[in-house]
mmCIF entry with sequence, helices, sheets and N, C-alpha, C, O atoms, coordinates in Angstrom:
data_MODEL
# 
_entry.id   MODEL 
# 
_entity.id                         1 
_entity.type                       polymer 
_entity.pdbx_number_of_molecules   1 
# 
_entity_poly.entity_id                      1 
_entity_poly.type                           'polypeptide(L)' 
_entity_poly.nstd_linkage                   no 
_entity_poly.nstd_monomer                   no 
_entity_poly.pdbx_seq_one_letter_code       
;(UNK)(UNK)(UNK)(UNK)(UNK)(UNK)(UNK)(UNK)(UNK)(UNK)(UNK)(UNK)(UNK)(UNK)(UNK)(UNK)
(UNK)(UNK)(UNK)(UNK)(UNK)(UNK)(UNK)(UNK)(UNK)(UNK)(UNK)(UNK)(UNK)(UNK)(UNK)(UNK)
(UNK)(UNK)(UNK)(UNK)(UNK)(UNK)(UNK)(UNK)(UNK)(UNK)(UNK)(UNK)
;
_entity_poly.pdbx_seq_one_letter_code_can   XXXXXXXXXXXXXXXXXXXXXXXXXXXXXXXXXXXXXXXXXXXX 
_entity_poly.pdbx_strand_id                 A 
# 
loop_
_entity_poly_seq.entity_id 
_entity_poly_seq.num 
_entity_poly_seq.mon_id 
_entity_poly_seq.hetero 
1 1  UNK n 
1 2  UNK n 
1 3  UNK n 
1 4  UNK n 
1 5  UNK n 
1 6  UNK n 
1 7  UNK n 
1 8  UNK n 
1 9  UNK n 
1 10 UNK n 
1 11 UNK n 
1 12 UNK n 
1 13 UNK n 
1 14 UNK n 
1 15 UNK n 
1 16 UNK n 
1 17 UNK n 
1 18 UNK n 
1 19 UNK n 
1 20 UNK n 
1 21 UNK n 
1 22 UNK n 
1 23 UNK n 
1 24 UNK n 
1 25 UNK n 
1 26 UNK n 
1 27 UNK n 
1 28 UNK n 
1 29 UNK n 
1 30 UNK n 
1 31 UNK n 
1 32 UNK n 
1 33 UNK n 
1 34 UNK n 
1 35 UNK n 
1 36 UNK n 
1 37 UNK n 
1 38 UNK n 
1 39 UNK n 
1 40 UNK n 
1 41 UNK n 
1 42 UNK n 
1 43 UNK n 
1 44 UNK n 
# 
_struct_asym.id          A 
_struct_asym.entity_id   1 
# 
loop_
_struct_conf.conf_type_id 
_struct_conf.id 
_struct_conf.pdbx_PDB_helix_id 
_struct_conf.beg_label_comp_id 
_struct_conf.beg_label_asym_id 
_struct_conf.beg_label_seq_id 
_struct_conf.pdbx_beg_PDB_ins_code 
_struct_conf.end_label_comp_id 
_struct_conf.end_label_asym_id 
_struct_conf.end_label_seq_id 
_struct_conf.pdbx_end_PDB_ins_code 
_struct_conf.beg_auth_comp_id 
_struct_conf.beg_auth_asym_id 
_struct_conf.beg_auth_seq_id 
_struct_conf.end_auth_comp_id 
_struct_conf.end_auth_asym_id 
_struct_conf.end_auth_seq_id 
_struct_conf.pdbx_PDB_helix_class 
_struct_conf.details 
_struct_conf.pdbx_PDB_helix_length 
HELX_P HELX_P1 AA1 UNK A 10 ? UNK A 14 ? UNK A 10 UNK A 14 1 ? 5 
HELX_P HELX_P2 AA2 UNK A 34 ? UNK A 40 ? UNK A 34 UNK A 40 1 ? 7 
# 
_struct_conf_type.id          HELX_P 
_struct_conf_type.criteria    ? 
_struct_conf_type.reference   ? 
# 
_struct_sheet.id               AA1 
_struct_sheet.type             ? 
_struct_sheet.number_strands   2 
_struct_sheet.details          ? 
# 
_struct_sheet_order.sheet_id     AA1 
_struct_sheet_order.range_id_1   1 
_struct_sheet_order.range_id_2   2 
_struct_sheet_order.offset       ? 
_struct_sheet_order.sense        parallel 
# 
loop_
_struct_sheet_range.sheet_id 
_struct_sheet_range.id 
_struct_sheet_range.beg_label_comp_id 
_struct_sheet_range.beg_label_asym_id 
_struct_sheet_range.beg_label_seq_id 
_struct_sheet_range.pdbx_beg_PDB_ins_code 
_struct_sheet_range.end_label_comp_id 
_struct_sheet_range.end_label_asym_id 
_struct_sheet_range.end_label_seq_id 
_struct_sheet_range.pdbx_end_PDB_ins_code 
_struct_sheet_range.beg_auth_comp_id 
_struct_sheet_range.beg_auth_asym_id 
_struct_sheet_range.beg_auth_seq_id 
_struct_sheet_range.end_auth_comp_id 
_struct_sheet_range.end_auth_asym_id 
_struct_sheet_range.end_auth_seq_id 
AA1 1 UNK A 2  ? UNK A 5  ? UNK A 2  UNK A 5  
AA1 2 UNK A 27 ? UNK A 30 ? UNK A 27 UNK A 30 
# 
loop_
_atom_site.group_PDB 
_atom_site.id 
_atom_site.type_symbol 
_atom_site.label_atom_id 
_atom_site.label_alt_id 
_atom_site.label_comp_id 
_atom_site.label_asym_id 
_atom_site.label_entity_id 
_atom_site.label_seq_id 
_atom_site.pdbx_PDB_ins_code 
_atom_site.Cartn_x 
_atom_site.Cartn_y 
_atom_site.Cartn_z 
_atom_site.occupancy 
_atom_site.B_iso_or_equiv 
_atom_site.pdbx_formal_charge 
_atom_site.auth_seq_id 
_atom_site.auth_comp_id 
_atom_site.auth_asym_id 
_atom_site.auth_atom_id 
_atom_site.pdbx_PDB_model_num 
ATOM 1   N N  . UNK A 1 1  ? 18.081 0.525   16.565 1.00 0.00 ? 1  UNK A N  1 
ATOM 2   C CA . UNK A 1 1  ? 17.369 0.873   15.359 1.00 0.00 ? 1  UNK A CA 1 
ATOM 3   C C  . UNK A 1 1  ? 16.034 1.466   15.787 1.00 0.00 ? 1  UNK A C  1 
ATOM 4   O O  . UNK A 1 1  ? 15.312 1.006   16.671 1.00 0.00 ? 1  UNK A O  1 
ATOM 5   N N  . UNK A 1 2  ? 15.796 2.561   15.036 1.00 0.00 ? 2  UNK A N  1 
ATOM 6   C CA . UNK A 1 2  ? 14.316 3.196   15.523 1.00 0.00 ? 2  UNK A CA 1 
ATOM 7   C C  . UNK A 1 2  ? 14.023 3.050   14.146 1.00 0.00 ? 2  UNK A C  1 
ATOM 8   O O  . UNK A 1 2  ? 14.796 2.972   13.191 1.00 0.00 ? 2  UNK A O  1 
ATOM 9   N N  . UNK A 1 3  ? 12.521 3.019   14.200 1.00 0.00 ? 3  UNK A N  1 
ATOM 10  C CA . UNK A 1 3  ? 11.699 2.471   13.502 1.00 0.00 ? 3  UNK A CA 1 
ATOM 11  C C  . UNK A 1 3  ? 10.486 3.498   13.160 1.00 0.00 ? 3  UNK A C  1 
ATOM 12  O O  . UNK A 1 3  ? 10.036 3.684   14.291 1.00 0.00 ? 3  UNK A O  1 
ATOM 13  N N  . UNK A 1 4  ? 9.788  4.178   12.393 1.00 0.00 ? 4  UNK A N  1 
ATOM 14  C CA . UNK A 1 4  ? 8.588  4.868   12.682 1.00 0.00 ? 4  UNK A CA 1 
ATOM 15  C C  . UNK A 1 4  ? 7.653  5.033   11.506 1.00 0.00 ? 4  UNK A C  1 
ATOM 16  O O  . UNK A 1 4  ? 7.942  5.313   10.342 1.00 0.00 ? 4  UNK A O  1 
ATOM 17  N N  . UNK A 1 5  ? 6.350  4.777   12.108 1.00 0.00 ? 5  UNK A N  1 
ATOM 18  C CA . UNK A 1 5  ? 5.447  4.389   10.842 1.00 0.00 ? 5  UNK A CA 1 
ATOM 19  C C  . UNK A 1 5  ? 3.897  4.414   11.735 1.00 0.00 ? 5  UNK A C  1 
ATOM 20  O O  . UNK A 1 5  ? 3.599  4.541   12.923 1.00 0.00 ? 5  UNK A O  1 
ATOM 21  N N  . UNK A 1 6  ? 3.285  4.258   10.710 1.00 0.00 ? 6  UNK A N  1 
ATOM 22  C CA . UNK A 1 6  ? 1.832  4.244   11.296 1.00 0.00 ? 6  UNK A CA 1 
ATOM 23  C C  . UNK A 1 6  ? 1.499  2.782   12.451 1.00 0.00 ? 6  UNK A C  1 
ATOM 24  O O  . UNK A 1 6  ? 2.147  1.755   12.251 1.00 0.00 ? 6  UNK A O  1 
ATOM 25  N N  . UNK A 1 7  ? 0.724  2.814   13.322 1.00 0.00 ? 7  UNK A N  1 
ATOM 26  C CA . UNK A 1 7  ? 0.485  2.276   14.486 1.00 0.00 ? 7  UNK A CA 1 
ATOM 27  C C  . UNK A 1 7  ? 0.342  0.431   14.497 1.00 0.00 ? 7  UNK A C  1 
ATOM 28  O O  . UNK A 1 7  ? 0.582  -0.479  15.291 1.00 0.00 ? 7  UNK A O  1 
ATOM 29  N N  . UNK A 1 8  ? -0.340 0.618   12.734 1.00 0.00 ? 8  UNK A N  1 
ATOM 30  C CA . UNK A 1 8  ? -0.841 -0.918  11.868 1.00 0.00 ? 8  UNK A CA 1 
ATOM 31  C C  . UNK A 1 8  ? 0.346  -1.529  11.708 1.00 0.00 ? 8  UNK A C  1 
ATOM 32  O O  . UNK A 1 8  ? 0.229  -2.717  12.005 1.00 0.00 ? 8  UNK A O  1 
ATOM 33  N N  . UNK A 1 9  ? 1.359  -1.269  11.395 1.00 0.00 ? 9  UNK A N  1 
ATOM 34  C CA . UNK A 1 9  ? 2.650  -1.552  10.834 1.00 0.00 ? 9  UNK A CA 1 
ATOM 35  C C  . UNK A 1 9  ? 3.498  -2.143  12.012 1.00 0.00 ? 9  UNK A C  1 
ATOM 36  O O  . UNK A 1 9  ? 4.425  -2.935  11.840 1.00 0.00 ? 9  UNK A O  1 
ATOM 37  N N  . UNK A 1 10 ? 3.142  -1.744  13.043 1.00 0.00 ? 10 UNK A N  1 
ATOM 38  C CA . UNK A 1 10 ? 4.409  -2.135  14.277 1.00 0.00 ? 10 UNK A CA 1 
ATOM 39  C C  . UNK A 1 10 ? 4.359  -3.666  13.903 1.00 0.00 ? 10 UNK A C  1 
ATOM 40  O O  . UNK A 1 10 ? 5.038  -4.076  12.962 1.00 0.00 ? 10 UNK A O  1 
ATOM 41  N N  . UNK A 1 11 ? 3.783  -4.272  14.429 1.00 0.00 ? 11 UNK A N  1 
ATOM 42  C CA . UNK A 1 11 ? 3.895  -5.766  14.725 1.00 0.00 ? 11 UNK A CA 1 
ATOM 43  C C  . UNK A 1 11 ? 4.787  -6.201  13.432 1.00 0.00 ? 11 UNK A C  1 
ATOM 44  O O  . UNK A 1 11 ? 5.994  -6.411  13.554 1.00 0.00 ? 11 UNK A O  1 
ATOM 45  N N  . UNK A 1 12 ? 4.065  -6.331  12.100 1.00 0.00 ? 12 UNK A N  1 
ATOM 46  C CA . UNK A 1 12 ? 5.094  -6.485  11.181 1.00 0.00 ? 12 UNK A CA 1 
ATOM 47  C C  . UNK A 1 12 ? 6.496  -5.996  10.692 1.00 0.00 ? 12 UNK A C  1 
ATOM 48  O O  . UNK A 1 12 ? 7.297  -6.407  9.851  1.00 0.00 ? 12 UNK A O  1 
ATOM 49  N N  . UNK A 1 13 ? 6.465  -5.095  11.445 1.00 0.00 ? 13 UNK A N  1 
ATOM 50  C CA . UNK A 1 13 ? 7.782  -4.281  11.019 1.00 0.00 ? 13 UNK A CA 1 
ATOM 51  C C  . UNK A 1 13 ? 8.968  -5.094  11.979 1.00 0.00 ? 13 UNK A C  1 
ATOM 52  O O  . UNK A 1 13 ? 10.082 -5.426  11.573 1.00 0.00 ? 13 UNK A O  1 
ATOM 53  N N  . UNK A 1 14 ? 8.418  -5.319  13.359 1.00 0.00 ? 14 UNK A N  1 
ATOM 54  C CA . UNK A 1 14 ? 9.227  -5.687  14.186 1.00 0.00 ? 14 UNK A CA 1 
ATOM 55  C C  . UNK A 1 14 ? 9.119  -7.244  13.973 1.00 0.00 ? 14 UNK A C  1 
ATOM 56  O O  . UNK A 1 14 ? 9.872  -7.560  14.894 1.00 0.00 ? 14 UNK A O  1 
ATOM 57  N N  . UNK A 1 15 ? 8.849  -8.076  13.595 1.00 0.00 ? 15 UNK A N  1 
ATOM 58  C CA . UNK A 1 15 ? 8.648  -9.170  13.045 1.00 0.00 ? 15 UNK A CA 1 
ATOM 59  C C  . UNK A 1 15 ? 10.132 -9.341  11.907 1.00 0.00 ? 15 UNK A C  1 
ATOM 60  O O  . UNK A 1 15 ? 10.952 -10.259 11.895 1.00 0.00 ? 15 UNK A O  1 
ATOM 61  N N  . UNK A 1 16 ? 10.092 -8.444  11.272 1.00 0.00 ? 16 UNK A N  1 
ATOM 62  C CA . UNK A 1 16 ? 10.576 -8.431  9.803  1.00 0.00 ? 16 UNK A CA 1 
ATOM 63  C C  . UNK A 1 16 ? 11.984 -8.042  9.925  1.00 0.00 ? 16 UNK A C  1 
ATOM 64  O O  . UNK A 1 16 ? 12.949 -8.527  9.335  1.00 0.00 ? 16 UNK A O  1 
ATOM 65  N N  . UNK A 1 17 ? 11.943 -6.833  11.018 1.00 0.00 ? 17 UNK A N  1 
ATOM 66  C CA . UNK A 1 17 ? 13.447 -6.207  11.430 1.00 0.00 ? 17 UNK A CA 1 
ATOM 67  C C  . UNK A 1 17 ? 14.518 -7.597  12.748 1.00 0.00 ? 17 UNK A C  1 
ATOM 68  O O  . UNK A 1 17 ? 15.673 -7.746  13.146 1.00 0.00 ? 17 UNK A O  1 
ATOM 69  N N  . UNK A 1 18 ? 12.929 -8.385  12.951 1.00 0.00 ? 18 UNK A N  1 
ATOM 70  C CA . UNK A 1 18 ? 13.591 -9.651  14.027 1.00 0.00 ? 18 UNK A CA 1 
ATOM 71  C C  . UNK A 1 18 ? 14.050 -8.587  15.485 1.00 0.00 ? 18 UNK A C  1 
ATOM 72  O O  . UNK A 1 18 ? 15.134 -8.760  16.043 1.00 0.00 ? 18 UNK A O  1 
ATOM 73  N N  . UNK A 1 19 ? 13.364 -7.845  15.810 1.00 0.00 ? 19 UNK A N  1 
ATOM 74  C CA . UNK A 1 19 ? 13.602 -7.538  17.561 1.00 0.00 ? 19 UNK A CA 1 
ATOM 75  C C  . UNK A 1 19 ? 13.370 -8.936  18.530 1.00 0.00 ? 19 UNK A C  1 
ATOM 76  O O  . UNK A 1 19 ? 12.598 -9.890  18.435 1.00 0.00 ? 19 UNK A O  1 
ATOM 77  N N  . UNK A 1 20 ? 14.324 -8.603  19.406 1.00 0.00 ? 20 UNK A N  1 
ATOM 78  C CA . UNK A 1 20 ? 14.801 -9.527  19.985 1.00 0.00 ? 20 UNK A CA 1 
ATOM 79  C C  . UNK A 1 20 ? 15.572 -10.976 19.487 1.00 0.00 ? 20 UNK A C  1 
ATOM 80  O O  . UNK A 1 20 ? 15.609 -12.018 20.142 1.00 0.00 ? 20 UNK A O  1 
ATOM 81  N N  . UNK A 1 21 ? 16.053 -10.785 18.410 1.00 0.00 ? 21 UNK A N  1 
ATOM 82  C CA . UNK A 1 21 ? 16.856 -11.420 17.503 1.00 0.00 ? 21 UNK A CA 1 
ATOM 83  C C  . UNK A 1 21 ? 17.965 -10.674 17.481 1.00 0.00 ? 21 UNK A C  1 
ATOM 84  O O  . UNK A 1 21 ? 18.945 -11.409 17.604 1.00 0.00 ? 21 UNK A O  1 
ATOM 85  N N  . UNK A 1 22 ? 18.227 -9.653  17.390 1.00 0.00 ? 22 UNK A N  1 
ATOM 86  C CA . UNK A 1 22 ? 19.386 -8.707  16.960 1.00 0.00 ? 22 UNK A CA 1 
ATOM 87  C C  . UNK A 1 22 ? 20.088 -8.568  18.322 1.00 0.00 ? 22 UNK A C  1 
ATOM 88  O O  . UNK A 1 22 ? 19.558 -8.587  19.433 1.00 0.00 ? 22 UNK A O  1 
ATOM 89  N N  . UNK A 1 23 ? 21.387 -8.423  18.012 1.00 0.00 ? 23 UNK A N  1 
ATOM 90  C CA . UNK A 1 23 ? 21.812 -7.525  19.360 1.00 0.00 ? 23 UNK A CA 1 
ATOM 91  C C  . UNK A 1 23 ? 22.225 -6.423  19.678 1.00 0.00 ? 23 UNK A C  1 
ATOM 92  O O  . UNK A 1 23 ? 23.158 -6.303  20.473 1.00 0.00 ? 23 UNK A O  1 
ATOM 93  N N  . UNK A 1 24 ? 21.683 -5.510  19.185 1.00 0.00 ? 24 UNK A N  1 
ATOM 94  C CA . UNK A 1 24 ? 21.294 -4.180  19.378 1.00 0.00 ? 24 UNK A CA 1 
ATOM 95  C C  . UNK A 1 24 ? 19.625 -3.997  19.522 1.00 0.00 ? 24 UNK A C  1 
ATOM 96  O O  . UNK A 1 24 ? 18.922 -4.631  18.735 1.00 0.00 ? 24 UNK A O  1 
ATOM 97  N N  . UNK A 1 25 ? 19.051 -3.208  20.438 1.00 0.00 ? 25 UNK A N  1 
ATOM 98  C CA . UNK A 1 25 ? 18.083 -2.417  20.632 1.00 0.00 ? 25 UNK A CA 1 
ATOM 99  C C  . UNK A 1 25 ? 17.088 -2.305  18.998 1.00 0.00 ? 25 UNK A C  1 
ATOM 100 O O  . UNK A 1 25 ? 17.618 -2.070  17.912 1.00 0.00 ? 25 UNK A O  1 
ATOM 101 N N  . UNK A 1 26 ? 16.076 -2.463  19.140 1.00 0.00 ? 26 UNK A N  1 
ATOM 102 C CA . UNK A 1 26 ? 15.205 -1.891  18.074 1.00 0.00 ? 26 UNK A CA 1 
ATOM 103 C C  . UNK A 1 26 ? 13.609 -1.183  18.917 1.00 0.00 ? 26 UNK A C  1 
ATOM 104 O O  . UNK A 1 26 ? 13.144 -1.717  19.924 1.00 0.00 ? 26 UNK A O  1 
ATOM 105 N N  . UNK A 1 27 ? 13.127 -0.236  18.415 1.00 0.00 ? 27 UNK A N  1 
ATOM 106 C CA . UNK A 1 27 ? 12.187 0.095   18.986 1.00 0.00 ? 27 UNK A CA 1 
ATOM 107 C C  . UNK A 1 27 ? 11.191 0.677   17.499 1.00 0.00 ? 27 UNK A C  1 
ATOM 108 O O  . UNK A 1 27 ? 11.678 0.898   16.390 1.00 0.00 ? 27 UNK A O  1 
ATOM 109 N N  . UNK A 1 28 ? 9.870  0.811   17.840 1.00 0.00 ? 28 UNK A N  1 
ATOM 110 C CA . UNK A 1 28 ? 8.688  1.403   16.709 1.00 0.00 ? 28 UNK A CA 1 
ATOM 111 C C  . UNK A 1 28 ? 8.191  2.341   17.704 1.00 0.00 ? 28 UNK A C  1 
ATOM 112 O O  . UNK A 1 28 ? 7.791  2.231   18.864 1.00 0.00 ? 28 UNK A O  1 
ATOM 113 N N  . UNK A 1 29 ? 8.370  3.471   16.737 1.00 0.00 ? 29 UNK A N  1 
ATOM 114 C CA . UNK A 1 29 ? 7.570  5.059   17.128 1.00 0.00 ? 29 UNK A CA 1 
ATOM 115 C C  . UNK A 1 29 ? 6.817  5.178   16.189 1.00 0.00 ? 29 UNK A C  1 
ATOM 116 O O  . UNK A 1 29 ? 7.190  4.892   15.051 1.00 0.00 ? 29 UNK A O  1 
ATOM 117 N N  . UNK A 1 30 ? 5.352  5.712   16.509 1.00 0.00 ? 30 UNK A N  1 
ATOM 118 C CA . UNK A 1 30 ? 4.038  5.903   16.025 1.00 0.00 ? 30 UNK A CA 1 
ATOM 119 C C  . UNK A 1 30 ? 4.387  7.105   14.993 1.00 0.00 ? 30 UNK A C  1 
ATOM 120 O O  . UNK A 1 30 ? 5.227  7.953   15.295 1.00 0.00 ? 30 UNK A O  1 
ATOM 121 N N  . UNK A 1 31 ? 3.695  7.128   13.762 1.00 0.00 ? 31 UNK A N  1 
ATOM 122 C CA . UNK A 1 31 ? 4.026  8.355   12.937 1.00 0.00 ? 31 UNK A CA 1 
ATOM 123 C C  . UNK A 1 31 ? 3.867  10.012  13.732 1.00 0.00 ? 31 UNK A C  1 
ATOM 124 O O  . UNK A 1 31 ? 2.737  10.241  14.162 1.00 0.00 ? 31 UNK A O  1 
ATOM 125 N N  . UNK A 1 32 ? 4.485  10.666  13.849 1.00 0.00 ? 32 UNK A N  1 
ATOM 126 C CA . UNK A 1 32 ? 4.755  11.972  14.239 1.00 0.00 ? 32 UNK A CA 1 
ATOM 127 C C  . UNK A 1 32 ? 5.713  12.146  15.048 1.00 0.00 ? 32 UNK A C  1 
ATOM 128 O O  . UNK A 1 32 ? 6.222  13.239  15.298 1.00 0.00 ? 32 UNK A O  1 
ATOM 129 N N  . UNK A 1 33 ? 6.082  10.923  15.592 1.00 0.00 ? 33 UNK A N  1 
ATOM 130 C CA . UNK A 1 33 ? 6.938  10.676  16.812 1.00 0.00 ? 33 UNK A CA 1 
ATOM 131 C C  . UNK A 1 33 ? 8.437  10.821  16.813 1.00 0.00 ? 33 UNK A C  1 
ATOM 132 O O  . UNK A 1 33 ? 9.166  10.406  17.714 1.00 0.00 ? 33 UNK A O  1 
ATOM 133 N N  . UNK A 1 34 ? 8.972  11.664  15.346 1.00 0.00 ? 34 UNK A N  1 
ATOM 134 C CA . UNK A 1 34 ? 10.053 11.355  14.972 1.00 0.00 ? 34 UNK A CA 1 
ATOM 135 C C  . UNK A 1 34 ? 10.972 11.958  15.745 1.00 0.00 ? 34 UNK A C  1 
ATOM 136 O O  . UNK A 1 34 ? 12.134 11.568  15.636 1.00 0.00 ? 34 UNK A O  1 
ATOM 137 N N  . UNK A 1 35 ? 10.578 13.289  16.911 1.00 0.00 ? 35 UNK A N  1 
ATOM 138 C CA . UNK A 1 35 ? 11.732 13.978  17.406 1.00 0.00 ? 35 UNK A CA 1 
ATOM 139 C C  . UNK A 1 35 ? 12.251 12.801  18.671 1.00 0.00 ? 35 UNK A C  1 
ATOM 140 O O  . UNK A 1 35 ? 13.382 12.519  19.069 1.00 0.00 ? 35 UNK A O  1 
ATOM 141 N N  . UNK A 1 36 ? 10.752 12.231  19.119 1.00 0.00 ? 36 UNK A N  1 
ATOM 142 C CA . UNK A 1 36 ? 10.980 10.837  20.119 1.00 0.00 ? 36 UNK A CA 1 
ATOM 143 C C  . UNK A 1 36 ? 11.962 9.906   19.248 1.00 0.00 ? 36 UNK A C  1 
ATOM 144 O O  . UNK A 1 36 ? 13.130 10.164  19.538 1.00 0.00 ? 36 UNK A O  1 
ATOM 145 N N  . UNK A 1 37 ? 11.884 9.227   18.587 1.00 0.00 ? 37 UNK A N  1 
ATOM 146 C CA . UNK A 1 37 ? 12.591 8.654   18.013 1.00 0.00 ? 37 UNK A CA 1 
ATOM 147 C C  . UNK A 1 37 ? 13.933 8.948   17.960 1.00 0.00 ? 37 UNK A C  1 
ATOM 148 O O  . UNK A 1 37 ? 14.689 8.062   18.357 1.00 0.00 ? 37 UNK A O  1 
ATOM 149 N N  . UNK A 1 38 ? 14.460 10.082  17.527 1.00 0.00 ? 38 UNK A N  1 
ATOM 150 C CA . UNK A 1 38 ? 15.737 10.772  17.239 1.00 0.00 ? 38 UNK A CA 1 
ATOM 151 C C  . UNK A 1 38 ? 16.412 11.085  18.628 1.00 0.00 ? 38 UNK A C  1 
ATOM 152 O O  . UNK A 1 38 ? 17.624 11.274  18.738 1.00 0.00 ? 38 UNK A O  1 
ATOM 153 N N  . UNK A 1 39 ? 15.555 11.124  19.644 1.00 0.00 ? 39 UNK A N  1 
ATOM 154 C CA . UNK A 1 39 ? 16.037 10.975  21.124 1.00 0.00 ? 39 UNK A CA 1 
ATOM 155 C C  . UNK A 1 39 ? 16.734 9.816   21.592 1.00 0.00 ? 39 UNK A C  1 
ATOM 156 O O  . UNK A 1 39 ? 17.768 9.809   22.260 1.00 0.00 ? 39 UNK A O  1 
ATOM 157 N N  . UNK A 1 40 ? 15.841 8.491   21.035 1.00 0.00 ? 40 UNK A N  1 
ATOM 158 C CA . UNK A 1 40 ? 15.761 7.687   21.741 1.00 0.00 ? 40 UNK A CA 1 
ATOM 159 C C  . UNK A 1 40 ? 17.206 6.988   21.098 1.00 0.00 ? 40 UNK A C  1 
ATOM 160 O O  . UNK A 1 40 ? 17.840 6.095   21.660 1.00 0.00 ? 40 UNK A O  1 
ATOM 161 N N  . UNK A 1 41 ? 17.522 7.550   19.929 1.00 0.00 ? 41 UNK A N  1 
ATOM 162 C CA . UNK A 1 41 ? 18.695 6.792   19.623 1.00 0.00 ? 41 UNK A CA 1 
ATOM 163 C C  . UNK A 1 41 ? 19.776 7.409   19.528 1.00 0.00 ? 41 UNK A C  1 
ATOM 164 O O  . UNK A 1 41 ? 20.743 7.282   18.776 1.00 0.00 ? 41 UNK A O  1 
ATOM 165 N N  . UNK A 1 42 ? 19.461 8.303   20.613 1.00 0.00 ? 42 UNK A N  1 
ATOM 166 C CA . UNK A 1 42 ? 21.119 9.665   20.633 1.00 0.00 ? 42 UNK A CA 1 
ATOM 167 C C  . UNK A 1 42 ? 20.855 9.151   22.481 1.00 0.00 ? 42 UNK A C  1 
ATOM 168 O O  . UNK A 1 42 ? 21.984 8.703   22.679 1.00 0.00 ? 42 UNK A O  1 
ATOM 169 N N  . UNK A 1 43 ? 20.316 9.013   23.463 1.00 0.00 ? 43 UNK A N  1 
ATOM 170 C CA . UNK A 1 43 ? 20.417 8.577   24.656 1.00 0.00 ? 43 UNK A CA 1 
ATOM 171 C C  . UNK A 1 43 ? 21.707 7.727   24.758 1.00 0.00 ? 43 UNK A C  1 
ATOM 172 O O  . UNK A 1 43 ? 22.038 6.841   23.970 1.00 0.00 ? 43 UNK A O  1 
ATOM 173 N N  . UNK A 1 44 ? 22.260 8.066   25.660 1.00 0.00 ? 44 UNK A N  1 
ATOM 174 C CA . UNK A 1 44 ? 23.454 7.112   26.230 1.00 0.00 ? 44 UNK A CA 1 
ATOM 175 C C  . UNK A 1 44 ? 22.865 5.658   26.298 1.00 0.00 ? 44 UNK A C  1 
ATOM 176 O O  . UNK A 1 44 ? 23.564 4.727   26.699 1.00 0.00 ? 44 UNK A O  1 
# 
């Protein structure tokens, strides 16, 4: 799961989505970061 939002938001977001709870991958990309993002969840 990629995640992306302003910089304030990470901690709660990932709190809320439970990373490292899940078993799949979750990551937070900083707002603009969306082509990073869209990478990071097409990577093998």
């Amino acid at each position: 799961m990629a995640i992306v939002g302003a910089a304030r938001w990470e901690d709660l977001a990932l709190i809320f989505v439970g990373k490292g709870l899940r078993k799949f991958p979750i990551e937070y990309f900083e707002s603009g970061a969306l082509d990073r993002a869209r990478a990071w969840l097409l990577a093998p």
